[in-house]
N, C-alpha and C positions, 0 to 999 in steps of 0.2 A: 504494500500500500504506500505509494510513492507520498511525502506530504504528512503522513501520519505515526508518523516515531516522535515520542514525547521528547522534551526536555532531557528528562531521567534515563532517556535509551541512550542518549549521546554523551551525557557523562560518566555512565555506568562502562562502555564500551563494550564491542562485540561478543565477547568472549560471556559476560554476565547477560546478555541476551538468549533465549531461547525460542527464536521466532517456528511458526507454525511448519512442521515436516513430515507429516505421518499421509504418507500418498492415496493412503485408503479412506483420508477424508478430503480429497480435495474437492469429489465431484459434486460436493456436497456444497461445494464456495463457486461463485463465477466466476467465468475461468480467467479475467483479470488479474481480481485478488489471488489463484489459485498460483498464476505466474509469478508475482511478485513474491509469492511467501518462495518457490521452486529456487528463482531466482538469488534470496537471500537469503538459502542451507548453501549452496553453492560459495555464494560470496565467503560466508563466515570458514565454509571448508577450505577454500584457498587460502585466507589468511593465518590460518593453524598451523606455522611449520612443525616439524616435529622437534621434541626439546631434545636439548644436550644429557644426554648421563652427567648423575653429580660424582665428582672425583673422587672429595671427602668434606673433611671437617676442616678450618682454618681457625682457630682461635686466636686472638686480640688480647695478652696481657700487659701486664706494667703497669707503674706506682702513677699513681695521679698524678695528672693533670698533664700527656707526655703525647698528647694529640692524639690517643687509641681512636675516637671517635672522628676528628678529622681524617684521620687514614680511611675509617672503614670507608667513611663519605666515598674518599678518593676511587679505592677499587668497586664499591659498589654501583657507583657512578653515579649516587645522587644522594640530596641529604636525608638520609633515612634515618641516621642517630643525632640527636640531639650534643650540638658545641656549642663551649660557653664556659667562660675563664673562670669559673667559679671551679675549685676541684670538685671531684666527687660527683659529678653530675649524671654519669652512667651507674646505673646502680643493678638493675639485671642483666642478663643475659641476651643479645640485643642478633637476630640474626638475618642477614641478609644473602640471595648469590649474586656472585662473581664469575662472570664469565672471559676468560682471559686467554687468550694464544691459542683458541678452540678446546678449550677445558674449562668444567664448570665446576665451582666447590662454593660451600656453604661458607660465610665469612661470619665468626663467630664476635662480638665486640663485648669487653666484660669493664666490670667499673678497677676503679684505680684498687692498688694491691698497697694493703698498709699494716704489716702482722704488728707494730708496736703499739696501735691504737686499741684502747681496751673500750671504745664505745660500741655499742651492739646492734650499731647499723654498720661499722664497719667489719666488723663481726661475722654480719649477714653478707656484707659483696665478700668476704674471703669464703666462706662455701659456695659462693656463688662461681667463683674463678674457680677453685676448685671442681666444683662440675663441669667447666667448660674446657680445663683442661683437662678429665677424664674421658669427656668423648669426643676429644678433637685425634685428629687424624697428626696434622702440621700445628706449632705453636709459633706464633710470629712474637717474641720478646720485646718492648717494642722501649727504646732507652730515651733519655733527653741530651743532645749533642752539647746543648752549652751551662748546665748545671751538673757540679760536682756529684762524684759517687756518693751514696747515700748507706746506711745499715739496712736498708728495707731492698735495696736493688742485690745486696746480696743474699740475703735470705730470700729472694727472688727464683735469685739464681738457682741456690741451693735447690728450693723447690719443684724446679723444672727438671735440674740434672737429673734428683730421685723420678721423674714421670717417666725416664728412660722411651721418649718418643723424640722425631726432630723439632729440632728447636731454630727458628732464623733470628739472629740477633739483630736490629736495625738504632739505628740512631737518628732521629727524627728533629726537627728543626736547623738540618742542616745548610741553612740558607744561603751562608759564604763562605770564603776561602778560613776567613778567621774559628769560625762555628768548627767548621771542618778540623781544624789544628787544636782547638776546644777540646772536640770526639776523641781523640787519641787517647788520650785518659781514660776511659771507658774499658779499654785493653786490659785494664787491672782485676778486669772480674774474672779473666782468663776465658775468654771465647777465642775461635780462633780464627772467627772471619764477622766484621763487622760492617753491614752494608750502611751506607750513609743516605739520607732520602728529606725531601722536604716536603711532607704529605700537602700542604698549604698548596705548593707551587708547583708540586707536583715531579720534582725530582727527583732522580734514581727509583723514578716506580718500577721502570720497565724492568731492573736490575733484581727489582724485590720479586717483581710476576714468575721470573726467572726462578727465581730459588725455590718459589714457593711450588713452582709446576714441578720442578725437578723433583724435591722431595715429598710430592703426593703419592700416593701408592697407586701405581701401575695401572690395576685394573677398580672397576667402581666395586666397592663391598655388594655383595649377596643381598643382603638383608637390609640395604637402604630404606628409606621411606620417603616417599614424595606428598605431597599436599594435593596433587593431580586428584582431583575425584571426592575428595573431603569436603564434608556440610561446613560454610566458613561462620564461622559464631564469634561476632563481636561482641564484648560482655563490658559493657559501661556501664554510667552511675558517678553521685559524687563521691568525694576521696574516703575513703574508710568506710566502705559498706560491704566489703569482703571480695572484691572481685579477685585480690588476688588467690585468699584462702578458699575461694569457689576452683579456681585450676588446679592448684596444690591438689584436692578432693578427690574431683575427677580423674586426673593424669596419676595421684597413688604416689608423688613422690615431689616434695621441695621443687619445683621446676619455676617460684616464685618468690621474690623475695616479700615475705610478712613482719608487719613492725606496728604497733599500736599507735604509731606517729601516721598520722592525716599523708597520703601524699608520694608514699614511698617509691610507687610504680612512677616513672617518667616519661619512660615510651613504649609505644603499642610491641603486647610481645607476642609471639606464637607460637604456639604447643601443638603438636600432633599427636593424640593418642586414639585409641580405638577402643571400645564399648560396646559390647553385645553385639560383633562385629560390624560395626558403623564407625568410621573414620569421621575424627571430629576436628577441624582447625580452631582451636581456642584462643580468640587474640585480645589478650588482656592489655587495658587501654589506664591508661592515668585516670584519675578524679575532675571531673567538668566543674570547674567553681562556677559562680560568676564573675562575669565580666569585667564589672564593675570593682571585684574584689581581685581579682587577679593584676589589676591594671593600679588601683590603690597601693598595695606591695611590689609594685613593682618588678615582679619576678618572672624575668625573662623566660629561665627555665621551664616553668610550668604555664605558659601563654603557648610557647612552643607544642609541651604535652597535647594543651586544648585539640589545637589544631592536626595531630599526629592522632589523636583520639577520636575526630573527626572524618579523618581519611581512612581511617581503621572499617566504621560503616558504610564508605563507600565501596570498598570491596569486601563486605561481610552478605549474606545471605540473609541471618536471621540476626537480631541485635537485640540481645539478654539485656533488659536495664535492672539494676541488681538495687535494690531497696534496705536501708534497715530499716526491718520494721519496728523498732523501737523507737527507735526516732519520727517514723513516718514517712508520707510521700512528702517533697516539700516544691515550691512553685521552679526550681534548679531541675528537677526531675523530671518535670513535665516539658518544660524548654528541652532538654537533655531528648525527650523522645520522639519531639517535633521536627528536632533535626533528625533521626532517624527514618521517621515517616516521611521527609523531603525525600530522603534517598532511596525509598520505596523499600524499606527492607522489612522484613517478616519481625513480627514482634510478638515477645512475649517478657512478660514483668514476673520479675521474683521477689519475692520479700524473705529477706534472709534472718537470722540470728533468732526462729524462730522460737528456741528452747531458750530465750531470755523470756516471753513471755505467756501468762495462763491463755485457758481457752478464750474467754471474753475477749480480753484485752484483744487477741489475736483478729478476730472477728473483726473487731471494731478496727483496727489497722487497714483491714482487705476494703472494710465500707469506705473509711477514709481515703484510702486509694484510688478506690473505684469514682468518688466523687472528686475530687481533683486531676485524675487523667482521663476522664469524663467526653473527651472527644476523641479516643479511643477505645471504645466500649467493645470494640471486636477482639483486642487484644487479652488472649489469654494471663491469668495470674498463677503462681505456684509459689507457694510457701518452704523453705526449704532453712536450712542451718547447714551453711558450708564447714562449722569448727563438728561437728556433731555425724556429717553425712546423710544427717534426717533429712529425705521431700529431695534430695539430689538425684535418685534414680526416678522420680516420678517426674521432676525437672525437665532432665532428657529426652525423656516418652513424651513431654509435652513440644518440645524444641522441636524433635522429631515431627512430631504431628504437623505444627506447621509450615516445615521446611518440603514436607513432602504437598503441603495445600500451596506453599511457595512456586514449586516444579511444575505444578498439576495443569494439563491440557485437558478442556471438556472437550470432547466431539460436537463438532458444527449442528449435526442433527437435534442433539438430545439438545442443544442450547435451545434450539427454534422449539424443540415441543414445550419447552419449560417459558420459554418467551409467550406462545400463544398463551397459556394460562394466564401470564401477569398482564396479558393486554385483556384478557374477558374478566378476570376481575379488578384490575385497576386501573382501565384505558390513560391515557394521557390527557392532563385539562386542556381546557380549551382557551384561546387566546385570540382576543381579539375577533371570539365569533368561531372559530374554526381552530380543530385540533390537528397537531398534527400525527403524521401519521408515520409508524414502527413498521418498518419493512419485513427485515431480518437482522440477526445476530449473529456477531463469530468470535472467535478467539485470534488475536493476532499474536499475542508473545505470551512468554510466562517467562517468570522469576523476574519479578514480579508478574503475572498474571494479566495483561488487559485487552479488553472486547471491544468489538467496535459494534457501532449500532448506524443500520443507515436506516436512512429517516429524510421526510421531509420541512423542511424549517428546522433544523434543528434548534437555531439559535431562540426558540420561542418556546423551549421545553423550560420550565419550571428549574430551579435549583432543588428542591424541593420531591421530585420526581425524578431526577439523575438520581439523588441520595436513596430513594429509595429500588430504584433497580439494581444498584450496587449493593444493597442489603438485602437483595433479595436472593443475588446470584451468590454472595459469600454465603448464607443460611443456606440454598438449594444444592448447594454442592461441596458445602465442607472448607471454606475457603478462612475459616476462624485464624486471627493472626496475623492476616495480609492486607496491605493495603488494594483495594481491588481499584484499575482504574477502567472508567468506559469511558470510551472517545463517541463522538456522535456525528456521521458525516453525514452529506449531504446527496443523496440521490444521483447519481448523474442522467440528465436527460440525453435519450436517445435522439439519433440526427443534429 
C-alpha cells in the first residue's frame, strides 16, 4: 500500500516490520494491495544479508577513568556507552559487536577496576569485571599513557596473569610524541609488547584490530548464542523499582549490578537467556527521572541514560514498565509508558516488591494503577516480587501472551466476517446527513499489528468510532497489550 506506512514503520525500520506474506491469503485482498504486500517480503528479503559468525568474546578492562568507554565507542562504531570525565561512570557490563577485517566478536566494556576501594559499589563493578573476564575469549588491558603506574594497575595485572587467557596490553591517550615517551614507563608492569592508541582520535586502532583478530580463536565456539530470533523485552521504570533484580531472577545469576542507591544501572544492558524454551533478550535500561529533575542536578550522566533508555524501546518488542508497588504508580510512570506507546511497542505493567505488602493494600495499588494509566486500559498488569521470585513465572506467560498478540496476522476473511457484525450492530454515524460507508478490512503489518479500513469519507468518521473499532478488533481477536493501529483510506474510484 504505497502512501500508507505510518510514522512508527519508518522509524522502527525494516527489519521490526512484518508486512502481510502468507500467499494463501492474498486472493482474499485486491490484487493491488495483494502486489504491494508481494512486493515488500521481496524488498525486506533483499535487504537481509546474511550475518557474520561471532568470533568471540572481547572484554574492556582497566582502572578508571583510562577511556575503556571511549574505545568501545571507537570499535563499535558509535556511541553506545556512555563518556564522561566523571570516573566511575560505567558500572555494568556494557556489550556491543564489532565487526573488523571481516570478523565479528562481541566487545565487552566493564566499569573502572579499583581492589583498594572498600565502598560497595565498587565492590559491585569488581565482580562485575570479574565476570567479564570469565567469559571473554580476548582481554584488551587497557593502561593510561600519561599518568604514572598506580598499586591498582598492578594488582590488575596480577589478576589477569592468574585468568591464564590472552591479554592485549594498550596505552590509550596516546596523542603525541611526548605522551608516547610518557608510555614507556608502563614497561615496569613487565608486559612484553605494548600497543600505543588514541581511542579519541583514533590512532593505532588498526594496530589494536590487528592483535585482537590474531588472538581470537580460530574457529566460532559451538555453543554461541545469538539474539537472532529472541522476544526483545525492554524493562523500564523509574530508578529503584527492581528492574535490575527482575534480570538477576530470571537469567538465575548476578548478570546485574544491584545497590539500594537510586540509579545504579546507566546504560541499557542485554541479557540472553532462555525459559521454558523461549529465548528472551532482557534489556535492562536506567531509571527515567524527570526532566525537570535531571536537568536541576545537573547530571550529564544520567540525561544521557534517559535517552539510551529510550532507544532501548525502540528496538524492544514488548516494554515491561516495572512499578513499586509500595510506593505506587506515580505521574513519571505514566509519561515513562507514553513514550513506549509512541513507539508502538507491546505493553505490559508489573508491580513488583509484592511481599512488602498484605492483601488489601495490594488491591488497592493495582486500583490505583489502573486509575492513573487509565488511557491504557488494554495493557495487561502482573504483580510479581523480583527479591522473592513470587508472580515472575506468571510474569513471563503474560509477556509471552502479548508478544505473541504482538506477531499475530488475522486472515483477510475472518476480518471481513467479524467486520460485517460491527457494521449491523454499530453502523457508523452519520455526518452531515449521510454516513459513511465501510467497504472492507485487512491486515497490512504486524509487530505492531495495523489494519486498514477502506471507506468512503473517511475523514468524517467520528474519533469516537475509530476508538471503538480498534477495541473491538483487540477484544475479537486477542490483541490484549498492543497498541492496535487502523488506518482508514479512501476508496479509489474507478476510471
Amino acid at each position: 500500500m504505497k502512501g500508507s506506512e505510518s510514522g512508527l514503520s519508518k522509524r522502527r525500520g525494516a527489519p521490526e516490520q512484518r508486512p502481510l506474506d502468507q500467499t494463501e491469503d492474498r486472493d482474499e485482498l485486491p490484487a493491488e494491495l495483494a502486489e504491494e504486500a508481494r512486493a515488500a517480503v521481496e524488498d525486506a528479503a533483499a535487504d537481509a544479508p546474511p550475518p557474520i559468525p561471532s568470533a568471540g568474546i572481547v572484554a574492556l578492562v582497566g582502572r578508571p577513568n583510562t577511556g575503556k568507554s571511549t574505545l568501545f565507542n571507537r570499535l563499535v562504531g558509535r556511541r553506545a556507552a556512555i563518556v564522561h570525565d566523571e570516573p566511575g561512570v560505567t558500572r555494568d557490563r556494557h556489550y556491543g559487536d564489532v565487526t573488523s577485517r571481516g570478523r565479528r566478536f562481541t566487545l565487552v566494556d566493564t566499569g573502572g577496576f579499583d581492589p583498594e576501594s572498600d565502598d560497595p559499589m565498587r565492590q559491585g563493578i569488581k565482580r562485575q569485571i570479574d565476570l567479564a573476564i570469565a567469559e571473554a575469549d580476548v582481554i584488551v588491558c587497557v593502561l593510561d599513557a600519561v599518568t604514572p603506574v598506580t598499586p591498582s594497575e598492578h594488582a590488575e595485572l596480577g589478576l589477569l596473569r592468574r585468568a591464564g587467557k590472552p591479554v592485549i596490553y594498550i596505552a590509550n591517550k596516546a596523542d603525541s610524541t611526548r605522551a608516547e615517551a610518557e608510555a614507556a614507563e608502563l614497561y615496569r608492569l613487565g608486559m612484553d609488547r605494548l600497543i600505543l592508541i588514541s581511542a579519541l582520535h583514533g590512532r593505532g586502532i588498526s594496530d589494536l584490530e590487528m592483535a585482537i583478530e590474531a588472538a581470537l580463536p580460530a574457529e566460532p565456539a559451538a555453543s554461541e548464542e545469538s539474539s537472532e530470533g529472541a522476544l526483545r523485552i525492554a524493562i523500564v521504570g523509574r530508578p529503584n523499582a527492581g528492574k535490575s533484580s527482575l534480570v538477576n531472577r530470571i537469567s538465575g545469576e548476578e548478570r546485574m549490578l544491584v545497590d539500594a542507591q537510586p540509579g545504579t544501572t546507566r546504560d541499557p544492558i542485554d541479557t540472553l537467556v532462555e525459559r521454558d524454551g523461549k529465548r528472551l533478550l532482557l534489556i535492562d535500561t536506567a531509571g527515567i527521572r524527570r526532566k525537570s529533575k535531571v536537568t536541576k542536578e545537573d547530571s550529564a550522566v544520567e540525561a544521557v541514560s534517559v535517552m539510551h533508555a529510550i532507544r532501548a524501546m525502540e528496538r524492544a518488542e514488548v516494554v515491561l514498565l516495572l512499578c513499586d508497588a509500595a510506593e505506587g504508580v506515580a505521574e513519571q510512570d505514566a509519561k515513562i509508558l507514553g513514550l513506549a506507546v509512541d513507539r508502538g511497542c507491546g505493553i505490559v505493567i508489573g508491580l513488583n516488591k509484592i511481599d512488602l505488602l498484605d492483601r488489601k493494600t495490594l488491591a488497592k495499588a493495582e486500583e490505583d494503577a489502573r486509575g492513573k494509566l487509565a488511557f491504557v486500559p488494554w495493557a495487561p498488569i502482573a504483580q510479581m516480587s523480583a527479591r522473592s521470585g513470587r508472580g515472575v513465572a506468571k510474569l513471563l506467560e503474560t509477556v509471552g501472551q502479548v508478544a505473541d498478540a504482538y506477531r499475530k496476522r488475522v486472515p483477510t476473511g475472518e476480518l471481513n466476517r467479524f467486520f460485517e457484525q460491527i457494521l449491523l450492530t454499530h453502523p457508523p454515524p452519520t455526518h452531515g446527513g449521510r454516513a459513511p460507508r465501510l467497504f472492507f478490512i485487512t491486515q497490512a503489518e504486524t509487530s505492531p499489528p495495523l489494519f486498514v479500513v477502506i471507506a468512503s469519507d473517511p475523514e468524517k468518521l467520528h474519533f469516537s468510532y475509530r476508538r471503538y473499532v480498534a477495541n473491538q478488533l483487540r477484544q475479537a481477536f486477542g490483541l490484549e497489550g498492543v497498541p492496535v493501529r487502523v488506518k482508514y483510506k479512501e476508496r479509489r474510484r474507478r476510471g
